[in-house]
Backbone as JSON Lines, residues from 0, in Angstrom:
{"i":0,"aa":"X","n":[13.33,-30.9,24.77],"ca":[13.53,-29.63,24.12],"c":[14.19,-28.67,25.11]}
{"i":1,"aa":"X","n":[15.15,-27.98,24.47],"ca":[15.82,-26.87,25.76],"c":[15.03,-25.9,26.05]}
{"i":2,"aa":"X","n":[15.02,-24.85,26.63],"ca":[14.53,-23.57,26.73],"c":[14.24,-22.9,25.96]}
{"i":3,"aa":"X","n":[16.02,-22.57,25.16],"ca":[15.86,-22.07,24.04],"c":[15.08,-21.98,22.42]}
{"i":4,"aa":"X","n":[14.56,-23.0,22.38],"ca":[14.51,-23.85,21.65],"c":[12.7,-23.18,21.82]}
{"i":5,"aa":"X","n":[12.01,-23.72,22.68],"ca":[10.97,-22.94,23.12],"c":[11.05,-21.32,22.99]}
{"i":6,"aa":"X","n":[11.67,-20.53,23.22],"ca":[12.01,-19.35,23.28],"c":[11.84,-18.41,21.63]}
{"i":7,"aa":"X","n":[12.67,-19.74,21.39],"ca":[12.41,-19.19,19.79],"c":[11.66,-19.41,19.35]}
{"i":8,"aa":"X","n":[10.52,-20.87,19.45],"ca":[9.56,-20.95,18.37],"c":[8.49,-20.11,18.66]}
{"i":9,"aa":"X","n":[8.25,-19.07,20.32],"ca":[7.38,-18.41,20.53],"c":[7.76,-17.06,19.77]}
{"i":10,"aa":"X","n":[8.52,-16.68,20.04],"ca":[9.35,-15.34,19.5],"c":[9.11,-15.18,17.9]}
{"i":11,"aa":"X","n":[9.14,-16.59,16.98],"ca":[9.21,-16.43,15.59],"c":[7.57,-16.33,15.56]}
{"i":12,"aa":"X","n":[6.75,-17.55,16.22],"ca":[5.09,-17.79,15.93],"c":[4.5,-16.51,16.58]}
{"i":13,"aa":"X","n":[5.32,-15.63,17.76],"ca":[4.2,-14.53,17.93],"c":[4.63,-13.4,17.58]}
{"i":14,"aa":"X","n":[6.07,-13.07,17.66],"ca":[6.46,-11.82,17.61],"c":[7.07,-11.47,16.19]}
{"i":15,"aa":"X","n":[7.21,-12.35,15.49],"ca":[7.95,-11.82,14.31],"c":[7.16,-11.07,13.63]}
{"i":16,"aa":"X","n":[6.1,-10.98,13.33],"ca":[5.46,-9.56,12.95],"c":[5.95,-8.14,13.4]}
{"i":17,"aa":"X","n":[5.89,-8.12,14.74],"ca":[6.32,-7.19,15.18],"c":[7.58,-6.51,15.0]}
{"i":18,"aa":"X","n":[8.64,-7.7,14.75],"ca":[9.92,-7.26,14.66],"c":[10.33,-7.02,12.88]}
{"i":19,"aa":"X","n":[9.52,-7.62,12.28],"ca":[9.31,-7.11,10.49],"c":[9.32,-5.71,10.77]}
{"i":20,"aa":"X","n":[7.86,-5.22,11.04],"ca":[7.31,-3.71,11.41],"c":[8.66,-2.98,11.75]}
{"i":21,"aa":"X","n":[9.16,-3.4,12.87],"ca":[9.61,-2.34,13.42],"c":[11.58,-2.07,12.44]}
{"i":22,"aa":"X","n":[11.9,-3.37,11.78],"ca":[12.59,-3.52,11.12],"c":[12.31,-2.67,9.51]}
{"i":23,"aa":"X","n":[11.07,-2.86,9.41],"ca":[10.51,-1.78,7.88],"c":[10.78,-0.49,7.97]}
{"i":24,"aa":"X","n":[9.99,-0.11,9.69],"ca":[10.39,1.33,9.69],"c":[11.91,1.58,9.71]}
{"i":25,"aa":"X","n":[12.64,1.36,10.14],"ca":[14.14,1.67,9.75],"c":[14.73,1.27,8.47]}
{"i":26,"aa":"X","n":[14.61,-0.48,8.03],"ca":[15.06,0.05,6.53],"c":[14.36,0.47,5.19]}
{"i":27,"aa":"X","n":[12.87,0.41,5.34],"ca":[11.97,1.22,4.55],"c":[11.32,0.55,3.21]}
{"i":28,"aa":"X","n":[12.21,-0.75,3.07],"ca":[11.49,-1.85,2.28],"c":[11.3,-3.26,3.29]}
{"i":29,"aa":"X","n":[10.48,-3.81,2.3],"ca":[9.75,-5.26,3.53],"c":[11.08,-6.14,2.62]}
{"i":30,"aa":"X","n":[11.18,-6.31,1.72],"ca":[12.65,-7.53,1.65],"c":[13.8,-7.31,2.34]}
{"i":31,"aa":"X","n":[14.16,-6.08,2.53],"ca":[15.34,-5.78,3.3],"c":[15.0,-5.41,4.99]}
{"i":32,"aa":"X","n":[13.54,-5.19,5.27],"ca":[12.98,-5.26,7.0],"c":[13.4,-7.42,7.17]}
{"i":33,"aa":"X","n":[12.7,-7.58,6.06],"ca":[12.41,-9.62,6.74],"c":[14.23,-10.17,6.6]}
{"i":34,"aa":"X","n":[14.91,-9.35,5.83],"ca":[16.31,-10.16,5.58],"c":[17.11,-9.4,7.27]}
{"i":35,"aa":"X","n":[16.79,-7.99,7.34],"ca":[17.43,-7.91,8.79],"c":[16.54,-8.79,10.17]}
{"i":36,"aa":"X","n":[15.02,-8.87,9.89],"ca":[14.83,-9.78,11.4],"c":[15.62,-11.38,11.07]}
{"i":37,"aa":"X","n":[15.49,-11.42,9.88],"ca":[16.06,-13.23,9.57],"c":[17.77,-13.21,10.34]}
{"i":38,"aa":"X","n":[18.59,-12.31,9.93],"ca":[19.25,-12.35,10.31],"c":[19.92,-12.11,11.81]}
{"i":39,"aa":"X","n":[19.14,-10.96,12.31],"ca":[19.06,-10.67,13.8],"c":[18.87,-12.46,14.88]}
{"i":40,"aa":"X","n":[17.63,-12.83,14.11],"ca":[17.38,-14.59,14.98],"c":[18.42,-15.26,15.25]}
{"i":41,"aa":"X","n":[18.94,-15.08,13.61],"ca":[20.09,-15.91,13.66],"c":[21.39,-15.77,14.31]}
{"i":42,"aa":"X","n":[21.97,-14.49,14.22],"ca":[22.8,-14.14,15.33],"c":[22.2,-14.62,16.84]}
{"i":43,"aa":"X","n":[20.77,-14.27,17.1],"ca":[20.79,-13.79,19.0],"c":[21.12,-15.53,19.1]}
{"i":44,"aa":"X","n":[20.4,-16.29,18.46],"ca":[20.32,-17.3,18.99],"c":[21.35,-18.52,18.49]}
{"i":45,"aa":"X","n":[22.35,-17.68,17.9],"ca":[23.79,-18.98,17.1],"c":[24.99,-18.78,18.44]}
{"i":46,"aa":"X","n":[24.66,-17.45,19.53],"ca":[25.83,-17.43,20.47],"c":[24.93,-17.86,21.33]}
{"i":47,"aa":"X","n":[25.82,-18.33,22.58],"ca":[25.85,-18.69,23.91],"c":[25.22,-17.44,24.74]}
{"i":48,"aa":"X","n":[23.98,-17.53,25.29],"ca":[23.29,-16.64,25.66],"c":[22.16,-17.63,26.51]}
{"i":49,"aa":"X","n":[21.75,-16.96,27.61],"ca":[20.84,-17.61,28.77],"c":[19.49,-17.37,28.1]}
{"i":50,"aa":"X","n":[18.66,-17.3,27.32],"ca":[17.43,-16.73,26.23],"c":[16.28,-17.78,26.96]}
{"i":51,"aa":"X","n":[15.91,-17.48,28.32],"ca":[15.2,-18.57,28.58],"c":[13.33,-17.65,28.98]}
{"i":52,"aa":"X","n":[13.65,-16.47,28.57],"ca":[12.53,-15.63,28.18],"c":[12.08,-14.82,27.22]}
{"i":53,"aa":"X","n":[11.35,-14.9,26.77],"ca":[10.97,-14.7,25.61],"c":[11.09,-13.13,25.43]}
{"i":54,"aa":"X","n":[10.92,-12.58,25.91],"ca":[10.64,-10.92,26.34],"c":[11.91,-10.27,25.94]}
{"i":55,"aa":"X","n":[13.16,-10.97,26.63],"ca":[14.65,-10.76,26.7],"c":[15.15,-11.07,25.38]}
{"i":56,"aa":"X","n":[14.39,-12.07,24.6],"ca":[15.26,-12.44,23.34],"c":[14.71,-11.59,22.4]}
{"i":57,"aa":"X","n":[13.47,-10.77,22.39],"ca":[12.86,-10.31,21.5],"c":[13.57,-8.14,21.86]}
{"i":58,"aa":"X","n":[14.09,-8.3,22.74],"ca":[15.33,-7.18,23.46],"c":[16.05,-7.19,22.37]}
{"i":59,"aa":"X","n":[16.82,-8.73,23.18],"ca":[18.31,-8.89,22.04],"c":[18.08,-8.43,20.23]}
{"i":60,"aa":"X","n":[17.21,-9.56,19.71],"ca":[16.65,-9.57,18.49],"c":[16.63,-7.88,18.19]}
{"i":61,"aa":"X","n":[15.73,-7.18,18.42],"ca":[15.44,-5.61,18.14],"c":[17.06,-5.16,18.22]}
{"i":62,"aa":"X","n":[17.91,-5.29,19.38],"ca":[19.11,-4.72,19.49],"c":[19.82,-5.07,18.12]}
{"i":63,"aa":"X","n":[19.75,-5.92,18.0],"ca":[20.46,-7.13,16.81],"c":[19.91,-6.13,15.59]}
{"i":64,"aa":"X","n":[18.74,-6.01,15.19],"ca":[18.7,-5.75,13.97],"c":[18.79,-3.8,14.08]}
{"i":65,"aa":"X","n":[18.95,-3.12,14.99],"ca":[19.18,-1.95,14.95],"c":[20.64,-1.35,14.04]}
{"i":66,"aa":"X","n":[21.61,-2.8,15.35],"ca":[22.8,-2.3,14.77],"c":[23.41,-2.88,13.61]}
{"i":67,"aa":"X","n":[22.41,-3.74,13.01],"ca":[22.72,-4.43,11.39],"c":[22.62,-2.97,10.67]}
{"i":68,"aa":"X","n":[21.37,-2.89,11.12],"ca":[20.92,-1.69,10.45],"c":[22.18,-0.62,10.33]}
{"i":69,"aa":"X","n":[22.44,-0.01,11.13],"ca":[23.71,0.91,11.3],"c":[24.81,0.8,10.81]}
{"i":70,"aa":"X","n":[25.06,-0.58,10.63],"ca":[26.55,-1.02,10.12],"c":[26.74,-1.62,8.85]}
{"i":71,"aa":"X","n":[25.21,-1.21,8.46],"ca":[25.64,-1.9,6.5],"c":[26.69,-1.32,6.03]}
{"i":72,"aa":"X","n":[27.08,-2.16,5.22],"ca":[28.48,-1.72,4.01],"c":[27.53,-0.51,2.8]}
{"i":73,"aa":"X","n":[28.57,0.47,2.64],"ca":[28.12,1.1,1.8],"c":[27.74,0.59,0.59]}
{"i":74,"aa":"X","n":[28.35,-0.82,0.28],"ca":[28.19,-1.44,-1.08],"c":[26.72,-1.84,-1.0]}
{"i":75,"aa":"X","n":[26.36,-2.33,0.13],"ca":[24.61,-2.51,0.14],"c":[24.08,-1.41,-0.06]}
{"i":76,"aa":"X","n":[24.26,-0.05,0.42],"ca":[23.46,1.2,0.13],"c":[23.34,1.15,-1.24]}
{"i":77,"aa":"X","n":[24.73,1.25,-1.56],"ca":[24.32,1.25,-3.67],"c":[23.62,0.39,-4.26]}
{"i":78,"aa":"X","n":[23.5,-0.6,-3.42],"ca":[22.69,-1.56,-4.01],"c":[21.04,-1.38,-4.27]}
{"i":79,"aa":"X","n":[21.11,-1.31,-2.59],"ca":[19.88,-1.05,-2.37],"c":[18.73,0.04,-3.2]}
{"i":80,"aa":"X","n":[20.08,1.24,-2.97],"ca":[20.0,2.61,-4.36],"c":[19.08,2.16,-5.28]}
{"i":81,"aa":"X","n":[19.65,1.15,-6.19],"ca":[19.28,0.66,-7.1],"c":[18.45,-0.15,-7.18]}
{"i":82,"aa":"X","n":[18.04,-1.15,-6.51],"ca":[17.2,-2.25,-6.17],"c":[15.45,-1.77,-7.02]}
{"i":83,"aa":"X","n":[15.16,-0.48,-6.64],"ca":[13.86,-0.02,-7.84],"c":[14.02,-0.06,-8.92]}
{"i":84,"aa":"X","n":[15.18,-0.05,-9.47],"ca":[14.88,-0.28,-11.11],"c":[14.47,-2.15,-11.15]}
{"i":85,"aa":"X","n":[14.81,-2.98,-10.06],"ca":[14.55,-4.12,-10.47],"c":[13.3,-5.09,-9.71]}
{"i":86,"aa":"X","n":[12.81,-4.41,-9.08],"ca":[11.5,-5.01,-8.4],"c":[10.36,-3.64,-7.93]}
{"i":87,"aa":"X","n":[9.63,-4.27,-7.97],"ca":[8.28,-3.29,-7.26],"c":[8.44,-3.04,-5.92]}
{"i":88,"aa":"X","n":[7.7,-1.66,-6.0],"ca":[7.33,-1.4,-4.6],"c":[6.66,-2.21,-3.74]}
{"i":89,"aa":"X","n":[6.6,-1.73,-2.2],"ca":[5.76,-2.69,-1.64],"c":[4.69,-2.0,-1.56]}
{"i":90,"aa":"X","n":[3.36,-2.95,-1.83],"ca":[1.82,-2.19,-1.58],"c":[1.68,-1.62,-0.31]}
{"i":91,"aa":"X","n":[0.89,-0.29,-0.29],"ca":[0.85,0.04,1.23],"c":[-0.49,-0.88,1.68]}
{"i":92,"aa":"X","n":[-0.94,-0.65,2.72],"ca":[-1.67,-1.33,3.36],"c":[-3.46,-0.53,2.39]}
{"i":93,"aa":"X","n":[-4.51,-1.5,2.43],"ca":[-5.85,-1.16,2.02],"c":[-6.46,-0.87,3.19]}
{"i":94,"aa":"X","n":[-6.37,0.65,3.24],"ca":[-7.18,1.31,4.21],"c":[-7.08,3.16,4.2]}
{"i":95,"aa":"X","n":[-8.16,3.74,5.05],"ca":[-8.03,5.04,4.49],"c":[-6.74,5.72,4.63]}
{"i":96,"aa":"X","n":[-5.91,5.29,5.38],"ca":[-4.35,6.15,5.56],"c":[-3.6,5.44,4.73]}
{"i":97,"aa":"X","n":[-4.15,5.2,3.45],"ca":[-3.1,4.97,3.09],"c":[-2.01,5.69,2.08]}
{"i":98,"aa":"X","n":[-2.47,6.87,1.93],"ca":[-2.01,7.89,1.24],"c":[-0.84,8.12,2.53]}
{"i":99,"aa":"X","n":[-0.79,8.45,3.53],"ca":[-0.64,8.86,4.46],"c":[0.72,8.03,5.08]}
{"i":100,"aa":"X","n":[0.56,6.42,5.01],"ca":[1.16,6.08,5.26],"c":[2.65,5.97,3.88]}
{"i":101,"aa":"X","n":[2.09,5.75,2.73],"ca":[3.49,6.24,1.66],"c":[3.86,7.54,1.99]}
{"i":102,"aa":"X","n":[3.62,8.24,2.7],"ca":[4.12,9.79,2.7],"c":[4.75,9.38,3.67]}
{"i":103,"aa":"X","n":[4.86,9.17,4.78],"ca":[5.61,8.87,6.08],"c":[6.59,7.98,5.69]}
{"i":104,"aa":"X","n":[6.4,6.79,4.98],"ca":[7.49,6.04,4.9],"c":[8.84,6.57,3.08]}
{"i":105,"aa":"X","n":[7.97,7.15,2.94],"ca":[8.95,7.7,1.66],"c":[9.73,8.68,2.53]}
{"i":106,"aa":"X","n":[9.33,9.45,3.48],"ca":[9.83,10.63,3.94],"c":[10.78,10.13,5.35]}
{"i":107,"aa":"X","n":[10.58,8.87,5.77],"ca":[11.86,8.02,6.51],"c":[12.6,7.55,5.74]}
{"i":108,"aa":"X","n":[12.3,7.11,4.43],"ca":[13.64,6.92,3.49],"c":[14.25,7.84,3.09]}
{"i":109,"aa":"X","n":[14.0,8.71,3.15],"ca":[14.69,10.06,2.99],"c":[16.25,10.32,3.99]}
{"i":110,"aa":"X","n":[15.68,10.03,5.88],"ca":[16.59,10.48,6.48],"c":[17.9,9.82,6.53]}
{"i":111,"aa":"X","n":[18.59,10.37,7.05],"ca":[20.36,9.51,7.2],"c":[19.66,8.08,8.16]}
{"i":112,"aa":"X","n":[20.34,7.24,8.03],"ca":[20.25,6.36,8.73],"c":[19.87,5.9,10.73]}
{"i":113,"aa":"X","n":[21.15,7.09,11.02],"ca":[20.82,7.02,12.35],"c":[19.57,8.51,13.25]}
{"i":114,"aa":"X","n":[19.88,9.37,12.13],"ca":[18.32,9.4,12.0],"c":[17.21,9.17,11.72]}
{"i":115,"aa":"X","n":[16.73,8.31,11.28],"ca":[15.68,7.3,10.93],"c":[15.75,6.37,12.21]}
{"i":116,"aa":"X","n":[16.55,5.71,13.12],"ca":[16.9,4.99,13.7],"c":[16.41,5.76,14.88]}
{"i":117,"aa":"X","n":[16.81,7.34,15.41],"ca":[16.1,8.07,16.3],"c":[14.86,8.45,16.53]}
{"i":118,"aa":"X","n":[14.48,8.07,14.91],"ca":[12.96,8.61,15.11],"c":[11.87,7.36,15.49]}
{"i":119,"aa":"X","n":[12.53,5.91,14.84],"ca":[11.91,4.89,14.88],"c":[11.85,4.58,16.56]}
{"i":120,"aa":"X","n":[13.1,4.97,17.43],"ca":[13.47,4.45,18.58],"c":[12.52,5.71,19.69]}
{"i":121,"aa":"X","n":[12.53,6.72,19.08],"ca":[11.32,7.96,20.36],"c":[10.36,7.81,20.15]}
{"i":122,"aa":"X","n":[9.66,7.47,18.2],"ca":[8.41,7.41,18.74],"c":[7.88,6.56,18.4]}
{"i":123,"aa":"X","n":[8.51,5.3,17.84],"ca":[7.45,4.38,17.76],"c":[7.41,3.46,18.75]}
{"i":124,"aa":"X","n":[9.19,3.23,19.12],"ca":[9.34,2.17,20.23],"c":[9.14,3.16,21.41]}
{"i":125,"aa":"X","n":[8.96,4.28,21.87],"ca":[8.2,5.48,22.35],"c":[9.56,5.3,23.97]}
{"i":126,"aa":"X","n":[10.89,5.14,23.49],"ca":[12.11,5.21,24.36],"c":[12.12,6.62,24.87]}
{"i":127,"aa":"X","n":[12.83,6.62,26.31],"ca":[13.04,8.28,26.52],"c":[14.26,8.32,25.76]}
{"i":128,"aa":"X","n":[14.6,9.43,25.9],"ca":[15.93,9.92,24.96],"c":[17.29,9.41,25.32]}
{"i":129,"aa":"X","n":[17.61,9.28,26.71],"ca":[18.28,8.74,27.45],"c":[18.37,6.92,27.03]}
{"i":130,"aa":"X","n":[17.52,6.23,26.73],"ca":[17.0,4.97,26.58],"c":[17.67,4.99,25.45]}
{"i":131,"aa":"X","n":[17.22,5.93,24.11],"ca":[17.63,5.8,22.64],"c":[19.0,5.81,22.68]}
{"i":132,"aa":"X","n":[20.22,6.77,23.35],"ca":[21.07,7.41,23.45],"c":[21.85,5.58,24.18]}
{"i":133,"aa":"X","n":[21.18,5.12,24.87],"ca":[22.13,3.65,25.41],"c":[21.98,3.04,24.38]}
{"i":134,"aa":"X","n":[20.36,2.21,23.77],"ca":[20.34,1.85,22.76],"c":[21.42,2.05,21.8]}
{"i":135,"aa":"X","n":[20.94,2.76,20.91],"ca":[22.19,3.43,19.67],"c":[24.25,3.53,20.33]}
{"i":136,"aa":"X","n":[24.01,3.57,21.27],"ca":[25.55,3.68,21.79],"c":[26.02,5.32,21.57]}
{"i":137,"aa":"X","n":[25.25,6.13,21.3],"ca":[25.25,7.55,21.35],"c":[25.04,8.05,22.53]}
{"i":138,"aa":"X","n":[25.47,9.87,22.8],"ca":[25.05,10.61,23.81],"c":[24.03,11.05,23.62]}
{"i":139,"aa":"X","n":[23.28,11.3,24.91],"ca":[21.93,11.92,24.69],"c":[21.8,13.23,23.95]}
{"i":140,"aa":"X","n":[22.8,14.07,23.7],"ca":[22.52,15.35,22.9],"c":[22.85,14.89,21.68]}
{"i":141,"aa":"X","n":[23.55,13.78,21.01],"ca":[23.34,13.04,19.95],"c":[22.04,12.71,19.55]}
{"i":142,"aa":"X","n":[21.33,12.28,19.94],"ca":[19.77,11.92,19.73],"c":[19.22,12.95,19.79]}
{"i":143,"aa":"X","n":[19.69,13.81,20.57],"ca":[18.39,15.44,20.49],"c":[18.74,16.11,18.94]}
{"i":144,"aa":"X","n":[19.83,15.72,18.62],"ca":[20.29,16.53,17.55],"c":[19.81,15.84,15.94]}
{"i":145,"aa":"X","n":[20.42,14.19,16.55],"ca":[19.3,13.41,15.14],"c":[17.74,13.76,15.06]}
{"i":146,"aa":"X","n":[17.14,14.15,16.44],"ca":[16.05,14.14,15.84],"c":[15.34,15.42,15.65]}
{"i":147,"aa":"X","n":[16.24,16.44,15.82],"ca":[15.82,17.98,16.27],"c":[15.95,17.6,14.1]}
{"i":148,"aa":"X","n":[16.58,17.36,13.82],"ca":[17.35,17.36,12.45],"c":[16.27,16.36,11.48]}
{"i":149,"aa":"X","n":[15.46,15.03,12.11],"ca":[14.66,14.63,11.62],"c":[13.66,14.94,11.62]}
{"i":150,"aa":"X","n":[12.81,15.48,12.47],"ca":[11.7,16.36,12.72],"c":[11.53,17.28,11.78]}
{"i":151,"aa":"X","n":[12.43,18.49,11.62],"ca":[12.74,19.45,10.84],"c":[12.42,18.78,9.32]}
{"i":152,"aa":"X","n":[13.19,17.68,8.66],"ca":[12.94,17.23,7.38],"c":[11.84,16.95,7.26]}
{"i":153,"aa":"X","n":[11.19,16.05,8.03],"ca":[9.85,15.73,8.25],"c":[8.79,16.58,8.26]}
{"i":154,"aa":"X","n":[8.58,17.31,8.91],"ca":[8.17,18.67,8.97],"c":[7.73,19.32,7.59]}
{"i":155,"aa":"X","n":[9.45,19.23,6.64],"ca":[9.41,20.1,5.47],"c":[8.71,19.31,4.43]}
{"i":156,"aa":"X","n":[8.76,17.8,4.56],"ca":[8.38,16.59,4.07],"c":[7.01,16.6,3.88]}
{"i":157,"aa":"X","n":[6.47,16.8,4.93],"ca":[4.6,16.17,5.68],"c":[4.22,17.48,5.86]}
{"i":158,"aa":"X","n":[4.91,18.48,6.43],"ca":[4.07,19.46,6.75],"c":[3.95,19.11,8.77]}
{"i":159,"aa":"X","n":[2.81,20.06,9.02],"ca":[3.27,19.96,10.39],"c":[2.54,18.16,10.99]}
{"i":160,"aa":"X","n":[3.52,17.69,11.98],"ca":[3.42,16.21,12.45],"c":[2.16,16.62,13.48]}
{"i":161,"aa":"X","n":[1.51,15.6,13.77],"ca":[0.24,15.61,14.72],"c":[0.7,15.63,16.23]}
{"i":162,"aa":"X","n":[0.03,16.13,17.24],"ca":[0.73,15.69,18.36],"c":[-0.15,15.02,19.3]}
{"i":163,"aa":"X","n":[0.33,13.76,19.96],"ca":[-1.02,13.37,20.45],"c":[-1.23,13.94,22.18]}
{"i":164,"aa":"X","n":[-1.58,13.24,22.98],"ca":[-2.14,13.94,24.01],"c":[-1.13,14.41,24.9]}
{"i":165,"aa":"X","n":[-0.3,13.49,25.07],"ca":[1.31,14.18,25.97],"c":[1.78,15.08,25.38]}
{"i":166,"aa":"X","n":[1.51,15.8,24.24],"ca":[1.98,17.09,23.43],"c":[3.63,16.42,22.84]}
{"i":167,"aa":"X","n":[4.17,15.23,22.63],"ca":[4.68,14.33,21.87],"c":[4.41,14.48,19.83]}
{"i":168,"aa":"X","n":[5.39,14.76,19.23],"ca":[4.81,14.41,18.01],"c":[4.91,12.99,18.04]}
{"i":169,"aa":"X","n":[4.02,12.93,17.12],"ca":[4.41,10.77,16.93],"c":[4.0,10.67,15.17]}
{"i":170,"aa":"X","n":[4.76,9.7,15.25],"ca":[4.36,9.36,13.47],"c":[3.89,7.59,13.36]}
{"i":171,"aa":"X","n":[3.44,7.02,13.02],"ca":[2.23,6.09,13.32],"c":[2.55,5.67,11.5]}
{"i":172,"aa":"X","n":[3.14,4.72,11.88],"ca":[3.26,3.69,10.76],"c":[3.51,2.11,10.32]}
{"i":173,"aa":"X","n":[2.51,0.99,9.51],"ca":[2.61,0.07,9.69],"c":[3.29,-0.79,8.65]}
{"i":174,"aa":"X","n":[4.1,-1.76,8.8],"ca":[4.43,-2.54,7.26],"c":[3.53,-3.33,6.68]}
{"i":175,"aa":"X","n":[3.62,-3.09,5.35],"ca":[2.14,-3.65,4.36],"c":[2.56,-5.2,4.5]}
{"i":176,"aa":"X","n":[1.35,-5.91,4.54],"ca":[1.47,-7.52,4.4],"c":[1.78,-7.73,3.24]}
{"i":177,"aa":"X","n":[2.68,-8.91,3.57],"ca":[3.33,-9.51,1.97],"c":[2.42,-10.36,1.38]}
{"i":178,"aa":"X","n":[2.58,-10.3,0.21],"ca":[1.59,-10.35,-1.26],"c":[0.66,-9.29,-1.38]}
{"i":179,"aa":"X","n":[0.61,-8.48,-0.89],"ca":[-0.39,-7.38,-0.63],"c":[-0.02,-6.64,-2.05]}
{"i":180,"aa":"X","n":[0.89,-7.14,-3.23],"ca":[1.17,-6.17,-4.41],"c":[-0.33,-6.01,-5.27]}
């Protein structure tokens, strides 16, 4: 077995949860979070790449599905637009936030894209701004501005965001398990 080969079956058996999650919070449904990590795998690991740690591929992977994310065709937006008249929502999770958590994630479907993408990248993947700003391929007053701009909606959305002990707002959200309808 190569490296790779190892690399991936740890990455899919431990981390793909993680990379669903963090794929939900940016595109805001779980069929279209699992179709960008499916596809992200498949890119990191169809090119010629040294992936002989697991840590590094699950980098790439996240990088991978950020900028899927960013670069859909508008014809998927309309799609997507539409996609509620033909399937159900996804269940939120059974627990007391869960009022809490449809309010947060209705109110990230709300933002533009690469704001949603700023907010997912400061506070959940909890990047400095500088970090988000390489990430995304933006300047750092680009990111102050997506999120000075997402905050604000949010804000008008939720009302005021919590702040936890670093005086940080953070917004704290998980993707519901599938079959969970």
């Amino acid at each position: 077995m190569k490296a790779w080969q190892g690399v991936l079956d740890t990455l899919v058996r431990e981390r793909r949860s993680r990379l669903v999650g963090y794929a939900y919070l940016l595109a805001g449904d779980r069929p279209t979070a699992e179709d960008l990590v499916h596809d992200a795998i498949i890119r990191t690991f169809t090119r010629a790449r040294r992936l002989d740690d697991v840590n590094r591929a699950e980098a790439y992977v996240r990088r991978t599905i950020l900028t899927q994310f960013l670069n859909r065709k508008s014809s998927q937006e309309v799609a997507r637009s539409k996609q509620h008249l033909l399937i159900e929502r996804d269940a939120a999770p059974a627990d007391e936030h869960a009022g809490e958590h449809d309010a947060v994630v209705l109110a990230l479907r709300e933002l533009p894209a690469r704001q949603r993408a700023c907010v997912v990248l400061r506070h959940v993947e909890e990047l400095t701004t500088a970090e988000t700003a390489a990430r995304m391929g933006v300047s750092e007053g680009a990111v102050k501005r997506y999120l000075h701009d997402a905050v604000a909606h949010l804000r008008e959305s939720l009302g005021d965001l919590r702040l936890t002990d670093e005086g940080r707002e953070s917004i704290a959200v998980t993707a519901p398990r599938r079959g969970g309808r």
